[in-house]
C-alpha positions, 0 to 999 in steps of 0.5 A: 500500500503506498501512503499519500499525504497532502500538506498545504497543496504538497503531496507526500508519499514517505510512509512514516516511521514505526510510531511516528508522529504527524509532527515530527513527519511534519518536521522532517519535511520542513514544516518548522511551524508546526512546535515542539512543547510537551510531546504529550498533548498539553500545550497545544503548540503543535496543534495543526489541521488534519481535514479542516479540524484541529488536532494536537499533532504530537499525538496523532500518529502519522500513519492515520493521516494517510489520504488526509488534507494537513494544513499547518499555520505555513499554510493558512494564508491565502495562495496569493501570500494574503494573510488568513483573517486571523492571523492579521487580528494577531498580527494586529493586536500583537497577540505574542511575545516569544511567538513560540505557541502562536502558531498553535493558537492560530490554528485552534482559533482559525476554526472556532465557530461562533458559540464557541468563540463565546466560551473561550475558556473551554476553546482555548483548554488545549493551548498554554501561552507562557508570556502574554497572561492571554490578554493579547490573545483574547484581543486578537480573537475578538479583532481588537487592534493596538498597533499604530501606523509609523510615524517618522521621528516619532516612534518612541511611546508609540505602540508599535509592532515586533518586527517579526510579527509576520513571521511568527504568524506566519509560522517562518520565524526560526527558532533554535532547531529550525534549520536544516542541517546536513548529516545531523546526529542526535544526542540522548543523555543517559541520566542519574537515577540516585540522588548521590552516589560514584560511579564505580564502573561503566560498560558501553560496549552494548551501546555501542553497538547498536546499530547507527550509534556512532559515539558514547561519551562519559566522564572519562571523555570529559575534561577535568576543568570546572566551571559553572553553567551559570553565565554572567559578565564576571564568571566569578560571581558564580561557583566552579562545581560543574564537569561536563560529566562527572563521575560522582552524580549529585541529583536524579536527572544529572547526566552519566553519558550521552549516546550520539546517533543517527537518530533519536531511537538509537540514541535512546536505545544507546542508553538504555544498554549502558551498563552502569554500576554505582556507589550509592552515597548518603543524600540530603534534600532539606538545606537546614539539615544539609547545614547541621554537622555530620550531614552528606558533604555535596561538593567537597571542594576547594574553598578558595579555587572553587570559590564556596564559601563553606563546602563541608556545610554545603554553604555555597554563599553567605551574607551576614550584616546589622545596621543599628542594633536589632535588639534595641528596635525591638525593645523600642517597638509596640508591636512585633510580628514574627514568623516563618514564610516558605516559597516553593520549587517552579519551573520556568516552562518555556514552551521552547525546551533546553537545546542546541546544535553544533556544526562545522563551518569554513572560515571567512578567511578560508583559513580552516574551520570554526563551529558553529553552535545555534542554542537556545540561550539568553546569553550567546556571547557569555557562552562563547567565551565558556566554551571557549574556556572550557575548550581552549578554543580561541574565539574566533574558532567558535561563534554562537548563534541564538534563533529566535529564542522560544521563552526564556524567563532567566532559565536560558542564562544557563550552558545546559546543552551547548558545553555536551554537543560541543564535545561530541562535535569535535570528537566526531567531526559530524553535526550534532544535536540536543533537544531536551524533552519537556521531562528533561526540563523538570529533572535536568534543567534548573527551576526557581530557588525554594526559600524558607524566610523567618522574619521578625519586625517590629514597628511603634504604634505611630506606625513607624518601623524600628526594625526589620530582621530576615533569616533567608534559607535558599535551597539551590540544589546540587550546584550553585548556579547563581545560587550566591548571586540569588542569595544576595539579591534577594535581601537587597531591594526587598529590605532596602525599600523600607526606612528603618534605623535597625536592620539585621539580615542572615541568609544561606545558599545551600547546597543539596541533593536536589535538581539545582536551582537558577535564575528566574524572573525576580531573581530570588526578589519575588521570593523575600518580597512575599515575606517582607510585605506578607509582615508590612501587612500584618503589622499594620492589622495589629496597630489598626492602620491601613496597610496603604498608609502604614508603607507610605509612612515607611518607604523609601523617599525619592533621593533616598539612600537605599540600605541593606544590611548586606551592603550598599550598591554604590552605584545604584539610585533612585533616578526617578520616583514613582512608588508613591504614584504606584499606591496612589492607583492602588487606593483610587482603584480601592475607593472606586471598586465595586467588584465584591458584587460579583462575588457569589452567595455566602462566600468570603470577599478580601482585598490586598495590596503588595509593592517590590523595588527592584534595580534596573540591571545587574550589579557588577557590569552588564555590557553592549555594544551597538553600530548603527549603520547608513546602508546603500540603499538609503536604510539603516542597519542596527547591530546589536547582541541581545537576543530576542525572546518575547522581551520585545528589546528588538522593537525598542532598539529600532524604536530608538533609532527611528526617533534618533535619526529621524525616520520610520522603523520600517526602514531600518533593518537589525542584526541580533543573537551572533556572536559573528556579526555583532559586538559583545553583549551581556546578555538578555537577563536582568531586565538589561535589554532596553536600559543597557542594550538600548543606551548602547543603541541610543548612543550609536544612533545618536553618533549617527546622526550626528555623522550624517548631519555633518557629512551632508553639510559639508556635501551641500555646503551648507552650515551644520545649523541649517541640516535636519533628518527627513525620513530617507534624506537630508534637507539642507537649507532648502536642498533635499539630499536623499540618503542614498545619495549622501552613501554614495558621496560618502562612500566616494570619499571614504567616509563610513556612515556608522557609528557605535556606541557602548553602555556599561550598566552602571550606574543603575536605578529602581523600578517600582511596582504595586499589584492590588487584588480583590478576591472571593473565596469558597468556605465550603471548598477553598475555591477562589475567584479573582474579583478584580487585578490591578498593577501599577508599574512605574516603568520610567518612559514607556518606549512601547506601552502595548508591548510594556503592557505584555510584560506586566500581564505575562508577570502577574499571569506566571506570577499567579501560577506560582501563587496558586498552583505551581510546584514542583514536587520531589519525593524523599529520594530526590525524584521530580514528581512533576515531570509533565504539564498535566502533573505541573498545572500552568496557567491557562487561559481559564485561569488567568484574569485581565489585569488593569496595568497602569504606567506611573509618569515618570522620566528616569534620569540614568535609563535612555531617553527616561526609561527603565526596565519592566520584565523581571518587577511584575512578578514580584508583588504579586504573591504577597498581594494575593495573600494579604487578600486571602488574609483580609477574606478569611481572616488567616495568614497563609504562609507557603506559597502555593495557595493550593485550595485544598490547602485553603480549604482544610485551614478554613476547616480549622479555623472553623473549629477554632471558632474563628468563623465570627470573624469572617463576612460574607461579600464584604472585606472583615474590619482590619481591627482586631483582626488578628 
């Protein structure tokens, strides 16, 4: 029988391999618009149409869609290339960040009739969008328009759209395993099944000779060096505990070995024939036993070359300091609060999963070759210059590229795959590839530090503070990427918000026998702030003040030095001050509610309010570089290293230049993510992509523009005075000079038409943020509703408000799950329950409520043009806040995230029992007097 299948007008007649899926087939013959995300049917990113009807194509099997019609989002548009009516409404209200799910969404959307469209909850089920929070999406659904026409010199505060707009709707933007490569092996990584043990011996003479295995690599093919998988500018800030493979294991899911093969089957069956025989060692999961005397060492190191501040208590990082005296302020206060607040595991769950590929290249100069590794990484030259060392590779033998990058949220700041598929590529001298599966991203990849935070404050009954002490425990997990750096962060901005002349901090990063811990959205700031403003608010129910008005008493003023015991950032100010305009929208939004009327019958109404400060960059340096160029052809080119993954920094930059050099974003042109086409850049994290990336870029089009001012005066013989930028020319003094002209002349008398520019991240300011819920709850089930979501961001100049808007939405929205539902659960062994989506509850579009985001008026006198950073900040409030109004609703103070409802459930029980029931009201917030 043979097999026939018809793709968006192609016929097709490979029959599929044994078991395939409809897409991975559909990939093999270049349908790259057709995702990878689960492989389990959950998030909807391969979803594509077999015969008119959607269908998650993962699960489908190939062989069923024989003498069927596939049509993929490659294929929705008109014949004539015009595009399908829903892709133009996503297209139009910007329903995207990373773009990543897009597809997915379009083709689930694209056949909605119209009683579904009016239950989006349950239409949309099948499809998970880890950055938007969904508003975008449902805009896009309902034909709501945000984007503005160009508008020359004028491009800065507009909302205008993301340059790949047409091609992620129109499923040609290429991420990371987009590409065809020829001769390309597979790699499967054979991993760790105990928590800690030696590797005592390990045979992979079965594995080997399994048909299309061509290498097995296992510690003995690894070089001995250390390094952190962690990058950042200054490589010291993290510690060196990492080998590539390492023959003592340190969690369930670290790799043992990588089998590399012509395919993924064999690669797999590889693994499984390694023959491995382990010492099993003595683990410790919890960081406070993990520090006491006699418990399991994870990294016994070197102190000093390892740079670990304790290893044999498995302290990786410490911070111990005391402005005032404590004991003092608490002896002065009327009112102290103490306790225990406990934050948990979470994944990143980038819809793009952990990967690279590693290929050879000639030269430019035909002088040999150099390898090329496309990875999905936040950070392509940090990697580099890892590689590099880790290799003693020069590096102009190497250069990274970043696709476009499917989601990041600080996970992708990592060298999980880059350092193995490189080593594999050189021994073989074949291309290779990784991609890790949606499993490997739980039990391999990193996940958000658990804290345990004990906190003790005290404040007089004015409502002035007089001190604030914090004990932060930070679980990183069996290696201290970033786990120093989070430590450290997390006790900054968190304590220095608040003015009081007594403040103690102790804090730990430890090590255990978990999967490791990274950077995520807040970077470890979320994590205190749930502390921190959980006791603002409990101090103020105790002395009968309104939670508003007690922080207002106690913030930080503009000016102000910010204070924290673990030292002062010299170099970090409040440039601009919004904090007070950010309460101010929180009580007006208060004063105005009305939304406890839509609470249901009899159950429990609360409202709460939480504020974060964080700083605009990382400390230490964060570095860029940009040119920004007049092409030929009277365009401009911009070259600059961020890479692009939903940030939206690739708008921006152009946004800059447009309005620098006097012309629409349309005719500029931008070069990104490659290490061998643009100047050094830090990275895409810490929210450095418009205030450090941006001002290199600013600096370089305002270089420009002055270069092209002068040369046209001097061309025209005109004075300088009298020269002004049109959109594609000159005007000078009457005469118009077209731009491609002026190239021309330029070029004549060689003169280049380029400029660069440079920003080092220093000095820094703060951002300010508030989030203020309304919610209701079930007493008879923990159930909650969302009332109402109010965010106030003090985002300095807002260079795209749509695209600004994204990033509060998709905060708040990750922040929620975290808040109400995510974790990721290990048992007593070490083992990652959670491994799946289904196990791993994201949230959904059903789950998620519009949040009204406000912008402060403020203009940042150190960000470029007035602006500050606004990716990393939303998250921050969002917990506290949440929990402040389930205390306000139920009269409890919840002190674990997440807010499970049967947690929730189960404490209303008991507080019934208790007889607390008196204090609850039905439909309306309790009376904060006496409350507690």
């Amino acid at each position: 029988m043979s097999y026939a299948l018809h793709v968006n007008g192609r016929d097709f007649d490979a029959e599929p391999r044994p078991g395939q899926c409809l897409r991975t087939y559909l990939r093999d013959r270049g349908w790259f618009g057709v995702k990878k995300g689960c492989d389990a049917g959950d998030c909807g990113a391969c979803t594509v149409h077999v015969d008119g009807e959607p269908v998650h194509s993962c699960l489908y099997p190939a062989v069923r869609a024989d003498g069927r019609r596939v049509t993929t989002v490659e294929g929705l548009a008109e014949p004539d290339g015009e595009l399908h009516p829903m892709q133009s409404k996503f297209l139009g209200a910007q329903g995207f960040q990373c773009g990543f799910c897009t597809a997915g969404f379009l083709m689930t959307t694209s056949t909605l009739d119209e009683d579904q469209l009016t239950d989006l909850p349950r239409a949309l089920k099948g499809n998970l969008c880890r950055c938007t929070g969904y508003r975008a999406i449902e805009d896009a659904i309902r034909g709501v328009t945000h984007v503005e026409e160009p508008c020359p010199g004028q491009s800065v505060g507009r909302n205008l759209g993301a340059p790949a707009g047409p091609q992620v709707v129109t499923g040609t933007a290429r991420y990371t395993f987009d590409i065809e490569v020829e001769g390309l092996l597979h790699m499967k990584l054979l991993r760790s099944p105990h928590p800690h043990a030696r590797i005592v011996s390990i045979d992979t003479s079965d594995a080997l000779r399994v048909p299309g295995v061509h290498l097995v690599l296992t510690h003995r093919d690894a070089p001995e060096r250390l390094f952190s998988s962690a990058r950042h500018e200054h490589p010291t800030e993290d510690p060196d505990d990492t080998r590539v493979l390492d023959d003592v294991v340190r969690f369930v899911g670290q790799r043992v070995a990588a089998v590399v093969a012509d395919s993924e089957g064999a690669a797999e069956e590889g693994c499984r024939r390694i023959a491995v025989e382990y010492e099993v060692l003595p683990h410790v999961l919890d960081p406070e036993e993990a520090m006491r005397p006699g418990a399991p060492v994870v990294h016994s190191k070197d102190s000093e070359t390892c740079r670990i501040s304790r290893p044999d208590d498995n302290v990786v990082g410490e911070v111990h300091g005391e402005i005032g005296s404590v004991e003092q302020g608490f002896a002065e206060a009327d009112v102290i609060y103490e306790e225990t607040f406990r934050t948990q595991r979470v994944q990143h769950a980038s819809l793009e999963t952990h990967g690279a590929v590693a290929y050879f290249e000639e030269k430019e100069d035909g002088d040999g070759e150099r390898i090329v590794v496309r990875s999905s990484t936040q950070v392509p030259f940090l990697t580099r210059r890892a590689l590099c060392a880790l290799y003693d590779l020069p590096e102009e033998g190497v250069r990274v590229v970043a696709g476009r990058v499917g989601g990041g949220f600080g996970g992708k700041q990592e060298m999980l795959a880059e350092d193995v598929v490189v080593l594999a590529a050189m021994r073989l001298h074949r291309p290779v590839k990784l991609e890790f599966t949606r499993a490997e991203q739980f039990f391999g990849a990193t996940t958000r530090h658990p804290f345990t935070i004990g906190i003790k404050a005290g404040a007089k009954r004015d409502g002035t503070l007089t001190a604030l002490q914090l004990r932060v425990v930070s679980n990183t997990g069996a290696y201290g990427n970033h786990g120093p750096a989070v430590m450290f962060h997390s006790v900054g901005e968190s304590m220095a918000v608040y003015r009081s002349p007594h403040k103690k901090v102790n804090a730990y990063s430890v090590y255990t026998h978990c999967v490791p811990a990274g950077a995520f959205r807040g970077y470890g700031l979320g994590q205190v702030t749930f502390a921190v403003e959980s006791t603002m608010d409990e101090l103020a129910r105790r002395l009968g003040i309104d939670p508003l008005v007690f922080r207002e008493r106690n913030i930080i003023g503009p000016g102000e030095h910010m204070i924290s015991p673990g030292g002062e950032e010299e170099d970090l100010h409040i440039a601009s001050y919004g904090l007070d305009q950010c309460l101010k929208v929180v009580r007006d939004a208060i004063a105005e509610d009305r939304s406890a009327a839509d609470a249901p019958d009899g159950w429990l109404v609360g409202e709460g309010t939480a504020m974060s400060m964080i700083a605009t960059g990382p400390p230490g340096g964060h570095y860029a570089d940009a040119t920004v160029a007049l092409l030929d052809d009277g365009t401009y080119d911009i070259a600059v290293g961020t890479a692009e993954f939903g940030n939206g920094t690739t708008t921006v930059h152009k946004q800059i230049t447009a309005g620098a050099l006097g012309t629409t974003v349309d005719r500029i042109v931008i070069r990104q993510s490659d290490t061998d086409v643009v100047r050094h850049d830090t990275g895409a994290f810490g929210s450095a992509g418009t205030v450090v990336a941006g001002k290199a870029v600013m600096r370089a089009a305002n270089g420009l523009a002055e270069r092209i001012l002068s040369f046209a005066a001097e061309y025209a013989r005109t004075p300088r005075s009298q020269c002004q930028l049109l959109t594609d020319a000159v005007e000078c003094a009457g005469r118009t000079v077209s731009l491609k002209e002026l190239h021309q002349a330029a070029r004549e008398r060689d003169v280049e038409l380029v400029a660069a520019g440079h920003w080092g991240g220093s000095p820094r300011s703060v951002a300010f943020n508030a989030q203020w819920f309304r919610i209701a709850v079930d007493p008879d089930t923990g159930e909650i509703k969302i009332l109402r979501s109010v965010h106030a961001a003090d985002a300095g100049k807002v260079m795209n408000p749509m695209q600004c808007r994204g990033q509060v939405e998709g905060g708040v929205a990750q922040a929620l799950g975290a808040t109400l539902f995510e974790q990721v659960l290990v048992d007593s062994g070490g083992k990652v329950l959670t491994p799946a989506f289904r196990r791993y509850r994201l949230p959904a579009y059903a789950d998620v409520p519009r949040t009204e985001v406000h912008f402060m008026e403020t203009s940042d006198s150190i960000g470029p043009l007035g602006a500050k950073s606004m990716s990393e900040s939303p998250f921050n409030p969002v917990a506290p806040a949440f929990g402040n109004a389930l205390r306000d609703a139920t009269g409890i103070r919840f002190t674990e995230v997440p807010f499970l409802r049967d947690k929730v459930w189960q404490a209303l029980a008991e507080h019934r029992e208790a007889g607390g029931a008196g204090g609850w009201s039905a439909r309306a917030h309790p009376s904060r007097e006496g409350s507690v």
